[in-house]
N, C-alpha and C positions, 0 to 999 in steps of 0.2 A: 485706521488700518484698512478699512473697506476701500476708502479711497485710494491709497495706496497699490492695493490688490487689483482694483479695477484700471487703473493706469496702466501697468502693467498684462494686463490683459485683454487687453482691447489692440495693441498690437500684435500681440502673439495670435487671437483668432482672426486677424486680419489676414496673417499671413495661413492660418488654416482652411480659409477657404479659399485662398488662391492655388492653392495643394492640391484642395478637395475635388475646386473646379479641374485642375488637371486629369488628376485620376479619375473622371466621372467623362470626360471626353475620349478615354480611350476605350477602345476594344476588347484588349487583352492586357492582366497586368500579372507578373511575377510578384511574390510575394515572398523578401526573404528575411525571416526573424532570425533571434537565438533560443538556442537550446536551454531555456530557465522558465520557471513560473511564469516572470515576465514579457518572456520571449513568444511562449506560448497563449497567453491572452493578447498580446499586443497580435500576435497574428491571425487570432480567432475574430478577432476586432475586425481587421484590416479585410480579410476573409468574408464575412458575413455584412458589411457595410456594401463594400465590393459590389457581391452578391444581389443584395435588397437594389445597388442603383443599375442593375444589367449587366456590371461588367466582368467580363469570363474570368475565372483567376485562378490560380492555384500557389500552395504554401511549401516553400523550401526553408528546412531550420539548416543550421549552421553554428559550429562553435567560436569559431571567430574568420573575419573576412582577412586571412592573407590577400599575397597579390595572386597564390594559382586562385584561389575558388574564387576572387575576383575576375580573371581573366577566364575562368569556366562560365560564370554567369554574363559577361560582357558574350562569350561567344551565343549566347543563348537569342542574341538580337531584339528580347523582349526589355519592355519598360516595366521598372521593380521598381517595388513600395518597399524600401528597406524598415524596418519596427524593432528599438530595442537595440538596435546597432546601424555602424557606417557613417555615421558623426566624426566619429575617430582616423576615418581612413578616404576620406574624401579627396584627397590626391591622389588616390590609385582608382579611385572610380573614376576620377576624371581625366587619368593618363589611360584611363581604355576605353574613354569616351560612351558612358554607361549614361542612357538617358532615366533620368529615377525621382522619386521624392524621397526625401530620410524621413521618419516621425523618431527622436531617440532623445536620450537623457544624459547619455554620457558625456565627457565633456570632449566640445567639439575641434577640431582642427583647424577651423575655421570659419567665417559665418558665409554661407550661400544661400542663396531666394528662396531652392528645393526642399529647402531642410528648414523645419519646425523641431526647435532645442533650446529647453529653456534657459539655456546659460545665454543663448544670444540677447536673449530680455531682461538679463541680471540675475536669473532667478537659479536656485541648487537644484539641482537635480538628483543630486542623493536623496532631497527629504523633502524639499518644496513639490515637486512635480515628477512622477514617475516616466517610464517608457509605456506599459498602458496606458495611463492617462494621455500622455502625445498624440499617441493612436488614436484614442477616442478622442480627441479634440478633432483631430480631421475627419474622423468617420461623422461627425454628429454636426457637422457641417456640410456632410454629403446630403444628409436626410434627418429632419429634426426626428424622426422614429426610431433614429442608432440609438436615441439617449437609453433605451433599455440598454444599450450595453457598458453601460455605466459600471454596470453590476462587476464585469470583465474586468473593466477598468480598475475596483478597489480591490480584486484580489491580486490585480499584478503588483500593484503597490507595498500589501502588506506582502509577497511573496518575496520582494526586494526588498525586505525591512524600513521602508519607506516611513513605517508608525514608531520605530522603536525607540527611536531619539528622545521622543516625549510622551511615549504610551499612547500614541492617539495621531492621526494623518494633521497636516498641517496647510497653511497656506493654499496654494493653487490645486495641491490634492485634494484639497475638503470643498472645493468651487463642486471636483466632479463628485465626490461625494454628495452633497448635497442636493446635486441634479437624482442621483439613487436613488434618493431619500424623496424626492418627491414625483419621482416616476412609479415609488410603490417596489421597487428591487432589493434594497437596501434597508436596512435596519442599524441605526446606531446603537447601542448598548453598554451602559455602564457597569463593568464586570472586571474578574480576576484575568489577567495576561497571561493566560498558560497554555501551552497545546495539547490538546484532546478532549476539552470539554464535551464535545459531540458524540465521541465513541470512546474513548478511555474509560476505563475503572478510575474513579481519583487519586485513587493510590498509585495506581500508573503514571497518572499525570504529575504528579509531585517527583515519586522517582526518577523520571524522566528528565525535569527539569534542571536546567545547567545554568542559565542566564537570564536570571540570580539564581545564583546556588545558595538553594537550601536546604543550611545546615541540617544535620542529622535525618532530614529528606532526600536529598538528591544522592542520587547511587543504595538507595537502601529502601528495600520493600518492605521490609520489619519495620525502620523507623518511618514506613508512610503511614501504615496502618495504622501503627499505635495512637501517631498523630491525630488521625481521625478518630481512635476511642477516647481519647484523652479528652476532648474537646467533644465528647457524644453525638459524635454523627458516625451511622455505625458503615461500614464500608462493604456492607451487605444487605441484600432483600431477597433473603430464603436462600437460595443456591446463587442467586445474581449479585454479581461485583454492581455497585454504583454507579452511572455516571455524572459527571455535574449537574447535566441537565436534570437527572433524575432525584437531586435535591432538591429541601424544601429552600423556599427564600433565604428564614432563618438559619437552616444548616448551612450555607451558600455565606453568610454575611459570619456567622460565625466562625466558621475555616479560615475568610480572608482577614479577619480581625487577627486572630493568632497567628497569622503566616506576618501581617504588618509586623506586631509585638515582635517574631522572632526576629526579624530583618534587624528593628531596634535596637534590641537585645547584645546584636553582634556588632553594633556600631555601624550599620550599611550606611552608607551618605543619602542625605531623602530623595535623591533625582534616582536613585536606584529604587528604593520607595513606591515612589510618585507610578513609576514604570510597571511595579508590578500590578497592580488596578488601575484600569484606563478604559480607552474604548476598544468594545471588538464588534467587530461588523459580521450581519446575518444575512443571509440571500435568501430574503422570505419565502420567495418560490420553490425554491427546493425543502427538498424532506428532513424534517427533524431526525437526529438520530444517526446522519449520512454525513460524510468527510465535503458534501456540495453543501451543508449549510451554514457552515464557519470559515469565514473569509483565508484564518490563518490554517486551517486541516486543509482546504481547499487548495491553499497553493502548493501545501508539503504532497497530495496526491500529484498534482502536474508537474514536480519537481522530480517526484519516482518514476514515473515515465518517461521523461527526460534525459534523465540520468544513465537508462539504460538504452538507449537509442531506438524508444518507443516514443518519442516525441506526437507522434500522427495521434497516438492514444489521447494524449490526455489534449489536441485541438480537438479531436472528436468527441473529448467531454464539454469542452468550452463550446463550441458549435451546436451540441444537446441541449447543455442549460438556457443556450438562445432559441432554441427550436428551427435552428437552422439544418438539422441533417433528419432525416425520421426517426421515430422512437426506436426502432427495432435496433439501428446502430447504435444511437445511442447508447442503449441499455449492455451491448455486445463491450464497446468501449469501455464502461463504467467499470465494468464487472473486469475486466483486464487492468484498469486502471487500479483496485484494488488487487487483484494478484502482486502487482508489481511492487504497490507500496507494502504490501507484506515481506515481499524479497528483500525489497529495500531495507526494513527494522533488521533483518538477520546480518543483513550485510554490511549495515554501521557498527550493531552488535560482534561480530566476526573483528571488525575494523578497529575497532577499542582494544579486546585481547590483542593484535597485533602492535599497535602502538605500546600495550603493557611490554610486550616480549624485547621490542626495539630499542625502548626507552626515548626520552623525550633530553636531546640538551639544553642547557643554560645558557647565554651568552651574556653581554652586560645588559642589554636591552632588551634580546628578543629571547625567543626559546625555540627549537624545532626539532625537527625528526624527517627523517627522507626513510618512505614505505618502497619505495622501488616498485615493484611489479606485484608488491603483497596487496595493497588497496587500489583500487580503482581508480584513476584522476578524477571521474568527476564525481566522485563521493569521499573525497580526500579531505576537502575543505570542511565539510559536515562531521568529518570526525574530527578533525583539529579543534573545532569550535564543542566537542560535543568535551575533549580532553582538560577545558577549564575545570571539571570537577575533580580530575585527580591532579594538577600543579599550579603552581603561581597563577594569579589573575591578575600580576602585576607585570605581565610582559604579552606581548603580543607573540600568536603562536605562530609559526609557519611551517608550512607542510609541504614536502616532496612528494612525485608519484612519477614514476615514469610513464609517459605520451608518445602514441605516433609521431606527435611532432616535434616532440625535444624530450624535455623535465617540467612538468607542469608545476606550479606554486601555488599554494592556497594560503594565505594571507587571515585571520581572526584576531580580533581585539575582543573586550567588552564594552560596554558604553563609556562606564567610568575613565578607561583607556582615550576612548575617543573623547571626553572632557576634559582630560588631563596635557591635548593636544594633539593627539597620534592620527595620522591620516593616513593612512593606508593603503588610496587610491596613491599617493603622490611617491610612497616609499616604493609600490611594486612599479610603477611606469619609471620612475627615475634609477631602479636598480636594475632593473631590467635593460633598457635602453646601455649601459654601463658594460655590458655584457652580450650585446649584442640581440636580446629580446625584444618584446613587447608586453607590456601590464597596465594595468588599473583598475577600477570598480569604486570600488567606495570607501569611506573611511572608517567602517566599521568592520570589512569584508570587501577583500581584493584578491588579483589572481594576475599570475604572468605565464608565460611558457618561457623559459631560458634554453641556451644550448647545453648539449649533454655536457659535462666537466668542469662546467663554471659554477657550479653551485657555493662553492665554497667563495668565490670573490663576489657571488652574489649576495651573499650572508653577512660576509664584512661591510657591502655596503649599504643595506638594509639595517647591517646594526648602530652602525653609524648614523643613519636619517632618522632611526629612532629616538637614536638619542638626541639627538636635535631638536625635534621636534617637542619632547618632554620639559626639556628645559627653555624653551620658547613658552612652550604651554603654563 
C-alpha cells in the first residue's frame, strides 16, 4: 500500500514545486480562498508560506467564483493563489485570462499544469486528500520550515469531514498528518468522536450529538446525565460540570464502553460503531482546555466566523497559532472568534425551533424543508444535518434558504446513507445544472445555489438521482 501511496505521490509533488517555484518568483500574489474551515486554513497556509519566502500577499475569501467575482478579480491585474476552490471553473479564469495557481480538492474541470488536484492523480478528494493539505503540499515545497503548518493542514481536513468516513484521516491525508506528528504540532489520539471534549460539560456533548444519534442521549439533558450516574462517572466536581478532558482514564473508557453497548443494543451496523471511537487530533502547542487544541472544536470555531462574514477572524486565528501575526492580535481575534461561536450555538438553536414550526416533508427518497429568509444560508446546512435527530435517517435532507444570489441548497446524508450509495456531490451539480444552477461538494454534504422558483423541479430531480443511486448502491 506504501508503494502504491508513493507512486502516486511523487507526481503530484512534482507538480507542487513547479507551483511553488512559481509563487516564490513573484512579487506580489492575491490570495483567494472560500469561506469554510477549509477555506480558511487553506488561506492561512498559502498566507504565512507566502509570507516566510518574501512574497507581499494578501487574503480574499469568497463564496463561490461566478463569472462577476471572477471578472472582479481578473480586473485586479494581480497573480492569485486560488486554495479550496477554482478547480471547478477553470474556463472562466481562463476566458478572462487570469494568470494564477489552484491548490483545491474539488473535482476539477479539467486538468491544467497551474493546478495541483488530487483527482488529476487518481486520487478523492472528499476523503483521500483535502484542500488544506493541497495548500500545504505547495507551501512546504516553498520552504521545508512550512511543515509546521501541517498543523493548518489537519484541521482543514477534519473541518471538511475528511476523517468521518472511517473515524480516522486516510491515505494521502495521513502522509501530512504524519509529517505533524513528527515536526512535534500534531498529536494522534485514540479516543471517543465527539464534539466538545475540550470545553463541553459531557453531558453537553452527548446531548449535542446527532451523527450517531444516541438513543435516549441526543436531544435530552435528563437522559445525558443520568447516563453518566448510571455508569458512575458523576457529571459534576463541586459546582463544576465535567469536561472529558477532566475525566479519569477509567471514567473516559467506561462511558465509551456503554455508549459502544448502546449503539449494539439498537442494532447500529459496526461501520457506525467503528466511527464512533477513532482518531482525534490534538495541536500540542496550544492550550488545554481552548476550542485551538482539538482539531474538530478548532475547525467548528473558524467555521462560526465564517459563517458570519468574519472570515478575517478566524485567518487571524489560524495566522496566531503559526506565530505569524503578534500576540496582541492574536489574542484580540481569539477572544472574537469565540463571541462568534457563541452566537453561532444560539442561532443553530433558534434554527432547529424554526424547522420544528415549518415542518420537514417526505418525498420517496429525499426529505426537505425551504426556511426562506427565517435561517441564514450559510447556517442552513448545519441545521439540516443537526434535524437527523428528530426524523428519518433514512433519507437524505435538504435544505432551502433564500441568497442574494438565488435559493441556496444544503444537501446532509449520514454515513450509513453515503454506504448505501448516495452521493451528494453528483445529485446537487446534476440537479442543479438541470435548472439552470451550479452545485457539489461532497458525498456526505453538498450545496447548490438554484434560481428563485425552480425549486420544486429541482426536488423532483434530486429525488429521482436518489433514488438511483440507492438502488445502484
Amino acid at each position: 500500500m506504501k508503494e502504491k501511496l508513493r507512486i502516486k505521490f511523487e507526481p503530484m509533488c512534482k507538480r507542487a514545486h513547479f507551483l511553488a517555484k512559481t509563487l516564490k518568483s513573484r512579487g506580489e500574489v492575491l490570495v483567494v480562498t472560500h469561506i469554510d474551515a477549509d477555506g480558511i486554513t487553506s488561506g492561512a497556509i498559502a498566507c504565512q508560506a507566502l509570507t516566510n519566502s518574501g512574497v507581499e500577499c494578501e487574503v480574499t475569501f469568497v463564496k463561490q467564483l461566478d463569472e462577476e467575482t471572477i471578472e472582479k478579480l481578473a480586473n485586479s491585474g494581480k497573480f492569485i493563489w486560488f486554495t479550496d476552490l477554482g478547480s471547478g471553473q477553470v474556463d472562466l479564469i481562463e476566458k478572462h485570462g487570469i494568470e494564477c495557481v489552484i491548490a483545491d480538492h474539488h473535482v476539477p474541470l479539467k486538468k491544467v499544469e497551474y493546478q495541483l488536484n488530487p483527482h488529476d492523480f487518481g486520487i478523492d478528494g472528499s476523503y483521500e486528500f483535502g484542500g488544506a493539505p493541497a495548500t500545504y503540499l505547495v507551501a512546504r515545497c516553498m520552504d521545508i520550515a512550512n511543515r509546521k503548518l501541517s498543523s493548518l493542514a489537519i484541521v482543514g481536513c477534519v473541518g471538511d469531514l475528511q476523517d468521518s468516513r472511517h473515524g480516522k484521516l486516510l491515505s494521502f491525508n495521513r502522509l501530512i498528518l504524519g509529517e505533524g506528528i513528527r515536526e512535534g504540532v500534531i498529536e494522534r489520539v485514540q479516543d471517543l468522536r465527539l464534539f466538545g471534549k475540550q470545553t463541553r460539560p459531557v453531558y453537553r456533548m452527548f446531548e449535542f450529538t446527532f451523527d450517531p444519534f444516541l438513543p435516549g442521549l441526543s436531544g435530552s439533558e435528563e437522559g445525558s446525565v443520568k447516563f453518566m450516574l448510571s455508569n458512575n462517572v458523576p457529571p459534576k466536581d463541586g459546582d463544576l460540570w465535567r469536561r472529558w478532558i477532566d475525566l479519569s482514564r477509567e471514567e473516559r473508557v467506561r462511558l465509551t464502553s456503554a455508549l459502544v453497548r448502546l449503539l449494539m443494543r439498537c442494532s447500529y451496523p459496526l461501520s457506525t460503531i467503528e466511527r464512533l471511537v477513532g482518531e482525534t487530533y490534538i495541536l500540542k502547542e496550544q492550550p488545554e482546555g481552548t476550542e485551538l487544541r482539538d482539531a474538530m472544536e478548532f475547525s467548528t470555531l473558524l467555521n462560526a466566523t465564517a459563517r458570519y462574514g468574519h472570515e478575517r477572524v478566524g485567518l487571524e486565528v489560524c495566522l496566531g497559532v503559526c506565530n505569524g501575526i503578534p500576540e496582541s492580535r492574536f489574542e484580540r481575534a481569539f477572544k472574537r472568534a469565540r463571541t462568534l461561536l457563541q452566537n453561532h450555538r444560539r442561532n443553530l438553536s433558534e434554527g432547529i425551533k424554526t424547522v420544528d414550526e415549518i415542518g420537514i416533508v417526505e418525498l420517496e427518497n429525499v426529505q426537505y424543508f425551504h426556511a426562506g429568509n427565517a435561517i441564514m444560508d450559510t447556517i442552513v446546512g448545519i441545521v439540516a444535518g443537526m434535524c437527523f435527530s428528530k426524523v428519518s435517517t433514512d433519507k437524505p435532507i435538504i435544505a432551502f434558504a433564500n441568497a442574494d444570489e438565488g435559493v441556496k441548497v444544503s444537501a446532509r446524508a449520514t454515513q450509513r446513507l453515503v454506504e448505501l450509495g448516495v452521493d451528494l456531490s453528483e445529485v446537487m451539480r446534476v440537479a442543479a445544472e438541470k435548472v439552470g444552477g451550479r452545485g457539489g461538494g461532497h458525498s456526505v454534504a453538498a450545496g447548490a445555489t438554484i434560481p428563485e422558483g425552480t425549486e420544486k423541479e429541482f426536488l423532483r430531480e434530486v429525488d429521482r438521482i436518489v433514488g438511483l443511486q440507492l438502488r445502484r448502491g
